[in-house]
C-alpha positions as a Markdown table, in Angstrom:
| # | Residue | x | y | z |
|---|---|---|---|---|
| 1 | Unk | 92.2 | 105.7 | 116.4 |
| 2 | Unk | 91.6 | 101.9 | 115.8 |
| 3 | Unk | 92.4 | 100.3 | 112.5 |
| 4 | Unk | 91.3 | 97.4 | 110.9 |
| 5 | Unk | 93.9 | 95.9 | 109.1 |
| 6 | Unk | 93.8 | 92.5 | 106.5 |
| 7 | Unk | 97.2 | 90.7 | 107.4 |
| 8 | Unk | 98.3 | 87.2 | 107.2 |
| 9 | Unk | 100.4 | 85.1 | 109.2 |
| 10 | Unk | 102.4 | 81.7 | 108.3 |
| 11 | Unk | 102.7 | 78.7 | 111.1 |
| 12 | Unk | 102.2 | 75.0 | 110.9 |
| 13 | Unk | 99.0 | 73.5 | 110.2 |
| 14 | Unk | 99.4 | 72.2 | 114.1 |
| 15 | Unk | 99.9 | 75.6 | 115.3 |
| 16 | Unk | 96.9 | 76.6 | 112.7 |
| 17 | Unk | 94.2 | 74.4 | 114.5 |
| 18 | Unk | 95.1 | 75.6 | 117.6 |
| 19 | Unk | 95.0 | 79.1 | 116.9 |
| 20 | Unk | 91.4 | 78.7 | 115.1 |
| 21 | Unk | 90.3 | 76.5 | 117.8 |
| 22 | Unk | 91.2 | 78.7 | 120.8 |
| 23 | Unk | 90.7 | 82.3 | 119.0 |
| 24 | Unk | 93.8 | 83.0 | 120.2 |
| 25 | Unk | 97.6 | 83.5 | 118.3 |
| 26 | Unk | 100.6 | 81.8 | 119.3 |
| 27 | Unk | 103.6 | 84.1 | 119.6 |
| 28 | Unk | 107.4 | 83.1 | 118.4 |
| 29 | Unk | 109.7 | 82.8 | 120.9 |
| 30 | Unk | 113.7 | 82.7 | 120.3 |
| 31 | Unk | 116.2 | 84.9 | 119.2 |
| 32 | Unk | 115.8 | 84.6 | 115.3 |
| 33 | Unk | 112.7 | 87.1 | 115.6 |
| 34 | Unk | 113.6 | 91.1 | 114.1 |
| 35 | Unk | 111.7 | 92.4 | 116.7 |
| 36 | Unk | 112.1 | 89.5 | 119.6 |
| 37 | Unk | 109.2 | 87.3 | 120.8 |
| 38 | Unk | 106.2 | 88.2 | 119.4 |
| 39 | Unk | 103.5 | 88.0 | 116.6 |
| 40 | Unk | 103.9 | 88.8 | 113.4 |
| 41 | Unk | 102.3 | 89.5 | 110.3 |
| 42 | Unk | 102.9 | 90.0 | 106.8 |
| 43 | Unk | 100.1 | 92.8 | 104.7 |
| 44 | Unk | 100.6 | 90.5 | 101.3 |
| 45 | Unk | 100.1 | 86.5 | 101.8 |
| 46 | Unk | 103.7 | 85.9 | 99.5 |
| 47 | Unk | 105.9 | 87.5 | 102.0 |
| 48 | Unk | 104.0 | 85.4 | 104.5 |
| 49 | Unk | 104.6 | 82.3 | 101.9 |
| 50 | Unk | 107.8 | 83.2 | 101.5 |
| 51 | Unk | 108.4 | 83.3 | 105.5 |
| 52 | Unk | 107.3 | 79.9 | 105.0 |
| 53 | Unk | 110.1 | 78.8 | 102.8 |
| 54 | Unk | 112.6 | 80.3 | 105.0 |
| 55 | Unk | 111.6 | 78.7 | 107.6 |
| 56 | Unk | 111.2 | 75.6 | 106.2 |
| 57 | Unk | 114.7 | 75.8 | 104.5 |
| 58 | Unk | 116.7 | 76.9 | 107.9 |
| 59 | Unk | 114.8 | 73.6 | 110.1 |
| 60 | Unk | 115.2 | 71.2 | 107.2 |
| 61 | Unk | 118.0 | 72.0 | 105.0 |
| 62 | Unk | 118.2 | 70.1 | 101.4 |
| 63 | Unk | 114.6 | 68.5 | 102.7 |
| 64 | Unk | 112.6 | 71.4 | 102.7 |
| 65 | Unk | 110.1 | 71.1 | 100.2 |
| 66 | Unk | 108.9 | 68.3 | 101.8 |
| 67 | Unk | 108.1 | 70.2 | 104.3 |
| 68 | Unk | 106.0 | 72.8 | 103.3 |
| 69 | Unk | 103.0 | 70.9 | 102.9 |
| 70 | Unk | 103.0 | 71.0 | 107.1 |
| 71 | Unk | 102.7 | 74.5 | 106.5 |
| 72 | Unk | 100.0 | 77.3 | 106.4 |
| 73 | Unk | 98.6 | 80.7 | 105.9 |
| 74 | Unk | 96.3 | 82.2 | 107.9 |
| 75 | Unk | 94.3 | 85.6 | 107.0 |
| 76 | Unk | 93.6 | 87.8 | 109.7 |
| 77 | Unk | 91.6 | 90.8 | 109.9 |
| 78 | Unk | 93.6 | 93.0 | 112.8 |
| 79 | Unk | 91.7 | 95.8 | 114.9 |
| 80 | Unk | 94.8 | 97.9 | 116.0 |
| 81 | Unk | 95.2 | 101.2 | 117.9 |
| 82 | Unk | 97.6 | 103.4 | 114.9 |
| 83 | Unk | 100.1 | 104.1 | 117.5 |
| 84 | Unk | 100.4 | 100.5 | 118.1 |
| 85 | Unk | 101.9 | 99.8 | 114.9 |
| 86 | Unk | 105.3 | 99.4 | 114.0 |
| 87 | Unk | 105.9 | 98.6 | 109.8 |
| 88 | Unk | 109.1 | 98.5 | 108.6 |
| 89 | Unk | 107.9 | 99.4 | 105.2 |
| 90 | Unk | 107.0 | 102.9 | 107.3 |
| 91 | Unk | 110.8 | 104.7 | 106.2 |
| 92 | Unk | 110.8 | 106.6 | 109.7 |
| 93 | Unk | 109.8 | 103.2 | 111.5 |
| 94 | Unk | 112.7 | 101.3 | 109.7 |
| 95 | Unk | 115.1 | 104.2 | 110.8 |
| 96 | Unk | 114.1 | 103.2 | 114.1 |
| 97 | Unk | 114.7 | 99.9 | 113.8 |
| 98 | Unk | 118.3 | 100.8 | 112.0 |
| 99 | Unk | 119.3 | 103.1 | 114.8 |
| 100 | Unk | 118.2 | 101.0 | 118.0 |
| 101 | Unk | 119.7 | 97.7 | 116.0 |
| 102 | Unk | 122.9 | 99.4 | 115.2 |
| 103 | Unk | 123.0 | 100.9 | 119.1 |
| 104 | Unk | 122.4 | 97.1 | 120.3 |
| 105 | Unk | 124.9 | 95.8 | 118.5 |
| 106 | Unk | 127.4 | 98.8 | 119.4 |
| 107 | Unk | 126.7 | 97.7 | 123.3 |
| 108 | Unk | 127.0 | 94.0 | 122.5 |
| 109 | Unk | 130.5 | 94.6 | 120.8 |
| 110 | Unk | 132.0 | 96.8 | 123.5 |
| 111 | Unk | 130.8 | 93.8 | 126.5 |
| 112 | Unk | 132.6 | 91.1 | 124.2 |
| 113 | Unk | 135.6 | 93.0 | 123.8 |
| 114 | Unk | 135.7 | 93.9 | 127.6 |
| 115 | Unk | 134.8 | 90.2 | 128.2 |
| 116 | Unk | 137.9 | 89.0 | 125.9 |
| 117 | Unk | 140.5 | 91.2 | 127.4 |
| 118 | Unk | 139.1 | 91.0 | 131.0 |
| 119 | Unk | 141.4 | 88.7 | 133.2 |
| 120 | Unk | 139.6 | 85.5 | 134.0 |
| 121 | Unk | 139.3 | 85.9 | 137.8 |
């Protein structure tokens, strides 16, 4: 089943031109991300305002609200297959996300430890 879905997404204003100008989104890449590289999208504009601040805050420190004026938000209206949605405001989607972060994490731990008591060869 396909849903439309009203959504809104924060970037610059650079990254805003280019997306209206070639109908086409730009997805983060890096390892701050919840979910990795990717998309996202917020369903109320403040969380996507407030994403904003973050972000602003973590590249510019003290200087931030200088910045945020080379920011914006962009409304989207999303056609989406149901099962090709993942919200973490969806409880069983966020214990999910819990369990697989958790399990990451677990695997992550156990190859440092090994790493720190290996030998160096």
């Amino acid at each position: 089943m396909i849903k439309s879905i009203e959504c809104y997404h924060g970037t610059t204003y650079d990254n805003l031109r280019k997306i209206l100008a070639e109908h086409k989104m730009i997805p983060s890449r890096g390892t701050r991300h919840w979910l990795g590289d990717g998309v996202y999208f917020f369903k109320d504009d403040f969380y996507a305002y407030k994403w904003i601040v973050q972000e602003c805050h973590d590249k510019y420190g003290n200087s931030y609200p200088d910045k945020i004026n080379e920011y914006g938000i962009l409304q989207v209206f999303l056609k989406v297959r149901q099962n090709r949605i993942f919200d973490l405001r969806n409880l069983e989607h966020k214990r999910i996300y819990d369990f697989t972060y958790k399990r990451i994490l677990e695997e992550f731990n156990k190859k440092m430890i090994y790493r720190i008591s290996s030998p160096m060869a």
